[in-house]
N, C-alpha and C positions, 0 to 999 in steps of 0.2 A: 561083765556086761549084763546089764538087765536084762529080763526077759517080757518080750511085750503079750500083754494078756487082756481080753475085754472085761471091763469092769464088771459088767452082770456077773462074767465067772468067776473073776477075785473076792465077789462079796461071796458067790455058794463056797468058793475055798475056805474064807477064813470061818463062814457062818457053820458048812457042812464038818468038812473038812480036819480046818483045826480048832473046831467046836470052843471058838472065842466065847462066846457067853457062860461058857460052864468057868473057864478060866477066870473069866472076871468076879462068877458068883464065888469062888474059891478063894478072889485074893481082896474081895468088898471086904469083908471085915476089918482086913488092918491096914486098906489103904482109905478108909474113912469116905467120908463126903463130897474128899474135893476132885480135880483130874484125876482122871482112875488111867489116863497112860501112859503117865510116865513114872509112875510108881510101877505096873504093870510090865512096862517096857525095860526096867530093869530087874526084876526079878526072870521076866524070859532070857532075857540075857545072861544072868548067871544058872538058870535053868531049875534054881531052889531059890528061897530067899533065906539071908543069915541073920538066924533072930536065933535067942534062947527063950524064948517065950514058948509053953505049949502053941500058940498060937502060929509060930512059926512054921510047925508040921502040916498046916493046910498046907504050905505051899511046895509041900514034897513032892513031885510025881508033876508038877505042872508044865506040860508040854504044847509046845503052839509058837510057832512061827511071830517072831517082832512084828513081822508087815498085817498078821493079824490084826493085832494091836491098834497098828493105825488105822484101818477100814473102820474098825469099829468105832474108834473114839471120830473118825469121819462123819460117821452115821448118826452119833451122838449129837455131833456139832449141827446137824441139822435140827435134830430134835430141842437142844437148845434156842434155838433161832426160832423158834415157832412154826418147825415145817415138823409138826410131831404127827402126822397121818401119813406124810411121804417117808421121815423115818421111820414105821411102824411099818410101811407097807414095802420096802427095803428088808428090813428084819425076818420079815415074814415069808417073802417069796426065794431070802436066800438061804432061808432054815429048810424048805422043803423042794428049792431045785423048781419053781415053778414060776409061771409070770401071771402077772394082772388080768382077769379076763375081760375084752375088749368085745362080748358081743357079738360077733360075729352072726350074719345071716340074715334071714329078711326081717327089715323094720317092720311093725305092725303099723296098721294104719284103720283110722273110723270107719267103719261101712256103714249103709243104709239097710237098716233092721226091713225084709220085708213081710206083707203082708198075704194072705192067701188068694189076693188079685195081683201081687205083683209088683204094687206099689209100697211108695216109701212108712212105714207103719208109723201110726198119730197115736200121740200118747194125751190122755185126757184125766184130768183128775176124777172122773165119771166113768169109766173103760167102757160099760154096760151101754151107759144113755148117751156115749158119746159127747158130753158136757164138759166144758171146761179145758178147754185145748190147750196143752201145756210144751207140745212140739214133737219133734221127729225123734225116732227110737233109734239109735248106730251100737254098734258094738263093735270090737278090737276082731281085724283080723290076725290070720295068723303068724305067729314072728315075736318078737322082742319088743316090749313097751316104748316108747321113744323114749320119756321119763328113766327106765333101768338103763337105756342106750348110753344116754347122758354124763347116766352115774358112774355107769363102769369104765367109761371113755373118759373120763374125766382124772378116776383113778391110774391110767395105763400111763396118761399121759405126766401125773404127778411122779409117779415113779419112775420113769423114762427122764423126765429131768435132773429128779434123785441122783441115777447113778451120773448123770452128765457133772452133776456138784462136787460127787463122793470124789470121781476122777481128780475132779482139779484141785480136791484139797489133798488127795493123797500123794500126788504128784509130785515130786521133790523129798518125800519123805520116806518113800518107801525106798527098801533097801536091794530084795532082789528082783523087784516086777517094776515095768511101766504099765498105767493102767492105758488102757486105747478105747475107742468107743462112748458111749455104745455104742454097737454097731444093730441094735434090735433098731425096725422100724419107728418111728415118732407120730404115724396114725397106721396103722398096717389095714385099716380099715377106708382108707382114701384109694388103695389100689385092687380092692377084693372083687369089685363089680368086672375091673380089667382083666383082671387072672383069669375072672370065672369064662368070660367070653374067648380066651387064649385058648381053655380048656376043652372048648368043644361045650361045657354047661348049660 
């Protein structure tokens, strides 16, 4: 019977874990250009590859779990397809056990720049002679730029699809894990104003 596991954690296994990239850089050379998993998926399987080639002895010592194999050529397949910023950002947050950062906190937002009476300060291409009135002075309050809000919510959510894809391509192929999930939030930033006010905040 498989074992059911969420896919964020199958990719830090085989990324962290059974250090699938180092396996791959080890057996690139003489699986050439093309699918690198199923040449890969059979030398895990016999757990050396049998060659009399010097070249052969890369593949002594090469240890790493098949199901590796397919997460990764998974994540591949995205990058193929033109999703190579959600497969980079897959790669990346399962190499070091981390997720996307989504910004959390206060938005910043314009304020009215004021003046030493109080009011809203006029900006003039003349400051001195007051000439030339070119409009109201605002500047960022405190918080998070809307613009970086954007950017990095934007990322959370590329990758939160990611592994929804990774799931369904690995799904039938894998041999001792179902993947499940994710089960990470899909905006964990739609419920943060709720939590805070739960909290007492």
């Amino acid at each position: 019977m498989k074992a059911e596991k969420d896919i964020e954690a199958l990719l830090e296994w085989a990324y962290r874990e059974q250090h699938i990239e180092a396996a791959v850089r080890q057996l690139m050379p003489t699986l050439g250009g093309g699918s690198t998993v199923s040449g890969l998926l059979q030398v895990l399987e016999l757990g050396t590859r049998i060659d009399s080639s010097s070249a052969g002895e890369r593949f002594a010592g090469v240890r790493c779990h098949e199901d590796a194999a397919v997460i990764y050529d998974a994540v591949q397949q995205l990058a193929r397809a033109g999703l190579t910023e959600t497969a980079g950002l897959l790669t990346l947050h399962a190499r070091v056990g981390t997720r996307p950062d989504w910004c959390p906190g206060e938005i910043a937002e314009q304020v009215p720049v004021l003046d030493k009476r109080g009011n809203h300060k006029k900006l003039y291409r003349d400051q001195a002679k007051q000439r030339g009135f070119l409009g109201y002075a605002w500047e960022w309050s405190d918080g998070n730029r809307p613009d970086k809000v954007a950017h990095f919510r934007a990322q959370w959510t590329a990758w939160r699809l990611g592994l929804a894809d990774v799931a369904k391509l690995v799904n039938g192929e894998l041999s001792a894990f179902h993947a499940t999930g994710p089960a990470v939030a899909a905006e964990p930033w739609a419920w943060e104003p709720a939590q805070a006010l739960q909290s007492g905040a």
